[in-house]
C-alpha positions in Angstrom: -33.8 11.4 151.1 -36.0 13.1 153.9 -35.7 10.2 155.9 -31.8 9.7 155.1 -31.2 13.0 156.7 -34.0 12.6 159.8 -31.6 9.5 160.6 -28.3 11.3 160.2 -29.7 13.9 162.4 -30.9 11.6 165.3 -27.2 9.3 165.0 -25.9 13.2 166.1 -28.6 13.2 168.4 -27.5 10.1 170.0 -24.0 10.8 170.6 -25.0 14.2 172.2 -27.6 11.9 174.8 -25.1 9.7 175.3 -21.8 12.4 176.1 -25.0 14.2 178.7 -25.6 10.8 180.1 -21.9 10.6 180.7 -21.8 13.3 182.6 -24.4 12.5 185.1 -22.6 9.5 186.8 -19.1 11.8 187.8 -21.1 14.6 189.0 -22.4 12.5 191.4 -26.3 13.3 190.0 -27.6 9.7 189.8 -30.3 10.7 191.9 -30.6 14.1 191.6 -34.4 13.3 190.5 -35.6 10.7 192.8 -38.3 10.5 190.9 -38.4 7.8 188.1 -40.5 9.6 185.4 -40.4 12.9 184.0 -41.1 14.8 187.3 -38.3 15.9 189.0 -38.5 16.4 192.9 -42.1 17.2 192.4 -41.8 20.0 189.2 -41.7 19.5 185.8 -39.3 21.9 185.0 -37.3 22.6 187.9 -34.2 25.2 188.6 -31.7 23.2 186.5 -29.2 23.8 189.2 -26.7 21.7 190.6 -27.4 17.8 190.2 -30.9 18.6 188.7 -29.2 20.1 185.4 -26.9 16.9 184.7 -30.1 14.3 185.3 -32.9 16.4 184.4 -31.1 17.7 181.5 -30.3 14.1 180.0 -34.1 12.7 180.8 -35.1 15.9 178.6 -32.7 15.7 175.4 -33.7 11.6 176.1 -37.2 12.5 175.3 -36.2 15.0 172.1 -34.3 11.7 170.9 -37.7 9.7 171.7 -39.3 12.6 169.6 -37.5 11.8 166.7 -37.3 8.7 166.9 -41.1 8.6 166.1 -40.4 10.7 163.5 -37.9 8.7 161.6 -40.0 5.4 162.0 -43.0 7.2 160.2 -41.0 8.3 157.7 -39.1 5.3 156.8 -42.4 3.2 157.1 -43.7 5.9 154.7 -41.1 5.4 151.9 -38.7 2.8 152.6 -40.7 -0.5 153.6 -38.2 -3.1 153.1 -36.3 -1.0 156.4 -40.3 -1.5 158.2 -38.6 -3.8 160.9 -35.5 -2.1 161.1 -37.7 1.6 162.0 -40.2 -0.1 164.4 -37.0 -2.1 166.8 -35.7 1.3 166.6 -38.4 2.6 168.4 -38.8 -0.2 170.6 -35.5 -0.1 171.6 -35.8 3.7 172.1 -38.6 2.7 174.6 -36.7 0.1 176.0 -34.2 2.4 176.9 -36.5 4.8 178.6 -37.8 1.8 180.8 -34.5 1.0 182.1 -33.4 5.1 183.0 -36.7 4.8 185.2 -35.7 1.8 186.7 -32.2 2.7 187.4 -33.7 6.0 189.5 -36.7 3.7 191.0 -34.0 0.9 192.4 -31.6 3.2 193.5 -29.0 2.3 190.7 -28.5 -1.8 190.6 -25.6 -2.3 188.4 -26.7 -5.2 186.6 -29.7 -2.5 185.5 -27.4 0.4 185.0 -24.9 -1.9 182.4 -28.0 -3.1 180.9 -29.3 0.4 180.2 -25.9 1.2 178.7 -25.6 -1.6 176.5 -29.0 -0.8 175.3 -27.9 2.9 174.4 -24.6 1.3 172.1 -27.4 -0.8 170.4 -29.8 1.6 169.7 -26.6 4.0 168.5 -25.4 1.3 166.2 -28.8 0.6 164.7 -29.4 4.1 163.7 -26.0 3.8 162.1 -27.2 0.8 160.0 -30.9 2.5 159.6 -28.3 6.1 158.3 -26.4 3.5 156.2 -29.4 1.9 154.2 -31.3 5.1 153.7 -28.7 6.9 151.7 -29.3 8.1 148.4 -27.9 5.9 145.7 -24.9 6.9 144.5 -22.1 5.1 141.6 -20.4 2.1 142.8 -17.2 2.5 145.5 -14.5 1.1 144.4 -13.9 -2.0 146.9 -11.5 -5.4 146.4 -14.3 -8.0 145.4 -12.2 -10.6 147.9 -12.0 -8.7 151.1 -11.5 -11.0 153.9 -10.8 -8.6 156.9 -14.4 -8.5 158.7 -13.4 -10.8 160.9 -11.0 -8.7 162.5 -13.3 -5.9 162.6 -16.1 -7.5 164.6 -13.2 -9.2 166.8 -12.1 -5.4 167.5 -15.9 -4.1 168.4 -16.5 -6.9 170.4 -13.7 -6.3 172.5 -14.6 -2.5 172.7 -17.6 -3.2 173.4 -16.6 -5.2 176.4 -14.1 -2.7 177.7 -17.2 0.0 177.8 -19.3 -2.6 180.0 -16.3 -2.9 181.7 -16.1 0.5 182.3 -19.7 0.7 183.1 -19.1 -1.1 185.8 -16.0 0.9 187.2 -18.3 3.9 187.0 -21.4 1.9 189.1 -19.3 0.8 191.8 -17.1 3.8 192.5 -14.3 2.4 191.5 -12.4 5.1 189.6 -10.3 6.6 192.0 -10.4 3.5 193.8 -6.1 2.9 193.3 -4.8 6.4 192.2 -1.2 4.7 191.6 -0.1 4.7 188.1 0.3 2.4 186.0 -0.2 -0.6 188.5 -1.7 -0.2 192.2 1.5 -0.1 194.2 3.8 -1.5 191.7 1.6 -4.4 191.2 -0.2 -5.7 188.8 -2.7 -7.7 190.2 -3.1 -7.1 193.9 -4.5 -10.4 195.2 -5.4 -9.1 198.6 -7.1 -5.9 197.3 -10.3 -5.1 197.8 -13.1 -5.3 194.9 -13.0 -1.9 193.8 -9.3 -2.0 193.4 -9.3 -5.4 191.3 -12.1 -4.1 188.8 -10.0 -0.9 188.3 -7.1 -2.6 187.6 -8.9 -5.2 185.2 -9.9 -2.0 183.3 -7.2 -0.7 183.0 -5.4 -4.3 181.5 -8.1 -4.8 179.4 -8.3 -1.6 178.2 -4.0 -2.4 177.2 -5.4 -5.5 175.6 -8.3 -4.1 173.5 -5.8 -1.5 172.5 -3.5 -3.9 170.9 -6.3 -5.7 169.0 -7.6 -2.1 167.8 -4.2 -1.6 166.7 -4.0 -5.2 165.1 -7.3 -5.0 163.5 -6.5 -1.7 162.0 -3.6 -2.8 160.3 -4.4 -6.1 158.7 -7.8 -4.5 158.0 -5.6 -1.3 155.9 -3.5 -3.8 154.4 -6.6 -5.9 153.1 -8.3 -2.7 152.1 -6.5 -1.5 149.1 -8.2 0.7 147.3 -11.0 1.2 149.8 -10.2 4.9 151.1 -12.8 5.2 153.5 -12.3 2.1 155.0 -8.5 2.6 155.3 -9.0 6.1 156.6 -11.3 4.4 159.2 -8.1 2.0 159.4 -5.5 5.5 160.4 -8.6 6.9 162.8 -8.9 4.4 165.1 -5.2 3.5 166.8 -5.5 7.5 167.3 -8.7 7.0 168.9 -7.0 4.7 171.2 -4.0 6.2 172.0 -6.2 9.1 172.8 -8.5 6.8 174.9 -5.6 5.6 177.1 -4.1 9.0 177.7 -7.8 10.2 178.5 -7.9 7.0 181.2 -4.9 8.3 182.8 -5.9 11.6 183.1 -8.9 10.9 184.9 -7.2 9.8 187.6 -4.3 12.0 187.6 -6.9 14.6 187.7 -8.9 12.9 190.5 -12.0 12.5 188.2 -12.3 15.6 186.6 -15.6 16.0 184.8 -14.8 17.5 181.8 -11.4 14.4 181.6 -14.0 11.9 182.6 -16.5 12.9 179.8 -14.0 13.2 176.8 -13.2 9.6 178.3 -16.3 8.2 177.7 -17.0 10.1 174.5 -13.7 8.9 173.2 -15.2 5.4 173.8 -18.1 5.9 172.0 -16.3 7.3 169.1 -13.9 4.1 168.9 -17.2 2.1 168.9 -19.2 4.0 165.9 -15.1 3.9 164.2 -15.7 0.0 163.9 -19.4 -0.1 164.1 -19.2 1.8 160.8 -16.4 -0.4 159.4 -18.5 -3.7 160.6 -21.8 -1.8 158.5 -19.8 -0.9 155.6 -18.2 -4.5 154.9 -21.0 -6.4 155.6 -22.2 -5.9 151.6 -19.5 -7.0 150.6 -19.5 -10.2 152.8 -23.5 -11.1 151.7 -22.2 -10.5 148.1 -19.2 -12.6 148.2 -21.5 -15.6 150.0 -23.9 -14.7 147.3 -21.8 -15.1 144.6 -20.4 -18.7 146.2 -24.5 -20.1 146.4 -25.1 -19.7 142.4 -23.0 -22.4 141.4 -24.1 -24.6 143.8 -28.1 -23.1 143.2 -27.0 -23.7 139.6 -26.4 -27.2 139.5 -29.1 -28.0 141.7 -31.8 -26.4 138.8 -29.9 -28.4 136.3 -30.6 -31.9 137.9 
């Protein structure tokens, strides 16, 4: 139980690092630090002032997160040794994670190591969620339909959220926000084949992000409809086309706003929250895939003993 509620506590954590990170890129406080370790501009703890407070701040609450990280792996390597593996990638990822801030800082923000560093953070956040997920306490049976057959649909939908946040990453890295401030297309078109670079990866975001709305949407319905019975998978189901609809108003207030920090932000934490909505989906249904595979082998395991 100890350890349940360690994990629970470092998933809230997580979200918090990751809403501070997001907050470090539209403040223009990349390299506030120049530094690529836990000194910043030759102090320990500086005047968190200015940039310094935004990327100082986040390498901080990044090492409270690192903190319990080591916490939770002792713990669940403690009491819960079939989740042994699970803990220690946890903590290498945590690690990982660390490495790639540092390099970020020491190469002066490459993009291909800036994405990276961000896909890392969804992974880590997502195996906490599984780690949270197995360590609960055990509780009676929820009722679920025995033949669900809409997990395909979910990972379909994280996938493609997943790939809108690179995606967006990537807007982010190269400056692109406010790069076409026209709305909805650049100019009344939709793809500008003469544009420049920054133009044409904003305005893939912003197509994308209409496409992986639509499969949210489309994956959230057949998933409700295939659900019955299931309430917290269906209420899963009703949360995330909200999420989206959110997510898109948030994308156009960002630049109506001309990158407002506080818009930007919610943007990216609306984001993360549409991931966890399916990553928790994808967590919870995955039981009741292994048992329905499992319960298709004994036959066949069956017949084989009886030969």
């Amino acid at each position: 139980m100890l350890e349940h509620r360690f994990t629970l506590a470092l998933v809230g954590f997580t979200f918090v690092l990751l809403w501070i990170g997001g907050t470090v890129n539209p403040t223009g406080s990349s390299l506030a630090c120049p530094e690529p370790t836990f000194i910043c501009n030759g102090e320990l703890f500086p005047a968190m002032t200015g940039g310094v407070l935004y990327e100082h701040g986040h390498r901080l609450f990044a090492t409270t997160v690192g903190i319990l990280q080591i916490i939770v792996t002792i713990l669940i390597w403690r009491r819960r040794p079939s989740l042994r593996g699970l803990a220690v990638f946890a903590l290498v990822l945590v690690c990982g994670q660390g490495a790639l801030g540092a390099f970020t800082v020491a190469y002066k923000l490459p993009w291909i190591v800036s994405t990276l560093h961000l896909f890392t953070a969804f992974t880590y956040l997502t195996l906490l969620m599984v780690l949270a997920y197995r360590t609960r306490p055990e509780r009676a049976p929820v009722s679920r339909p025995s033949n669900f057959s809409g997990r395909g649909w979910i990972l379909v939908a994280a996938t493609a959220v997943l790939l809108q946040i690179l995606l967006g990453g990537l807007v982010r890295h190269h400056e692109a926000t406010l790069a076409s401030v026209s709305l909805p297309f650049h100019y009344g078109e939709i793809w500008p084949t003469d544009a420049a670079f920054a133009v044409k990866l904003q305005m893939a975001h912003r197509l994308c992000g209409v496409l992986v709305g639509l499969i949210v949407i489309a994956a959230s319905v057949v998933v409700y409809r295939r659900a019955r019975g299931w309430a917290t998978v269906r209420a899963l189901c009703v949360a995330a086309p909200l999420v989206v609809l959110a997510q898109i108003a948030l994308g156009v207030w960002v630049i109506a706003s001309f990158r407002s920090t506080p818009v930007a932000v919610l943007h990216f934490a609306g984001a993360s929250m549409l991931w966890a909505l399916f990553a928790t989906l994808a967590i919870m249904t995955r039981s009741t895939a292994a048992g329905r595979s499992s319960l298709a082998l004994r036959p066949a395991l069956a017949q084989g003993g009886s030969r």
